[in-house]
N, C-alpha and C positions, 0 to 999 in steps of 0.2 A: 284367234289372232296371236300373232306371234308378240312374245313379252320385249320390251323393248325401254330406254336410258332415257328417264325424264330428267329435267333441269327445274331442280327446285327454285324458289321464285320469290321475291320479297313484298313482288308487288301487289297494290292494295287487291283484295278478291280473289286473289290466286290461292286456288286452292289445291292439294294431293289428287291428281288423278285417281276415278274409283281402280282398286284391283293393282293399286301402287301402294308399295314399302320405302320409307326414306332409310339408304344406308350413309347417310354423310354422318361423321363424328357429330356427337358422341355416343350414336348408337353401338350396338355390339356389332354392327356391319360395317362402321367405320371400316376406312383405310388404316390399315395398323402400321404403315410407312411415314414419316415423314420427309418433305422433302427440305433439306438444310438450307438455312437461311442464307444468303449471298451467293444461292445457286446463279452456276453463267447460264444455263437454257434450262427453263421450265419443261419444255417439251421433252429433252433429253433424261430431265431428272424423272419426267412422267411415266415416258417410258421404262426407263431400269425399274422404276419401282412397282410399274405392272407386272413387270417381267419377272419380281423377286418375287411377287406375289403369287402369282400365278404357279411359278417354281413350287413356293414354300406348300401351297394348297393341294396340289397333285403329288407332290415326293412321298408324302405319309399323311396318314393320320394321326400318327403320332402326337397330342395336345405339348407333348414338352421339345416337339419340334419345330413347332413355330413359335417364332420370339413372336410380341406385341406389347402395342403403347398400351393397350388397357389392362384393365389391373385383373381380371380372367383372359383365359388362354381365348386365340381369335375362334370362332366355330369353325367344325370339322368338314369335310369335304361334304358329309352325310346329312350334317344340321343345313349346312349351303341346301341341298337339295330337298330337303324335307322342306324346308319352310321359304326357300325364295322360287321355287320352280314354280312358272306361269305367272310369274307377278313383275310387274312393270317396277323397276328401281331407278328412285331418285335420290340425284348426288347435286352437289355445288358448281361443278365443273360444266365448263359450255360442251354444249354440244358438238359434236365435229361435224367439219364441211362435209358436203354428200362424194363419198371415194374415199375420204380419209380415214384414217385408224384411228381410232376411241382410245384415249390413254388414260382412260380413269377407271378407277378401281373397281366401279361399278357394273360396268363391261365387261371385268371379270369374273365379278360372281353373276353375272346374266349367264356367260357362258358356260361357267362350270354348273350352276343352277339347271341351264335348260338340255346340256347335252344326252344323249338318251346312251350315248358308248364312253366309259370313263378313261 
């Protein structure tokens, strides 16, 4: 089964799908973007900062090339793969309508996680 973007849950009984990893803050999968407060579109902001993301993760390996909010460097393109490939990730962010593009962070390390050509 293809791995695929749960929506973590508050609600009573909800529980982690088996063979699912939560990357929402404040794990070390966190989103290491923040999107600034008084932003005019969410969606906009979502997107650039998939987009810096995804950038930052594919340009190098380099650990002192990618800036992050947490206080160790974000993991490497190589740790993405080792440890999230085949595993369902769950984030905070709603799911997207069926057609529409996934702007959360989690959709990125899905990607980079599962692709088999780097």
């Amino acid at each position: 089964m293809t791995p695929q973007r749960v929506q973590l849950s508050r609600r009573k009984g909800w529980q982690l799908p088996p063979n699912s990893i939560s990357v929402a803050r404040p794990t070390k999968w966190g989103n290491p973007y923040r999107v600034a407060t008084g932003c005019q579109s969410t969606d906009l902001a979502s997107r650039t900062i998939v987009t810096l993301m995804f950038q930052a993760l594919t340009a190098t390996d380099d650990p002192t090339a990618r800036e992050s909010t947490h206080t160790a460097p974000y993991p490497t393109l190589a740790e993405i793969r080792d440890q999230l490939a085949g595993k369902n990730l769950a984030c905070w962010c709603p799911l997207p309508e069926p057609g529409q593009p996934d702007w959360c962070h989690a959709a990125v390390l899905l990607r980079l996680a599962n692709e088999t050509q780097p």
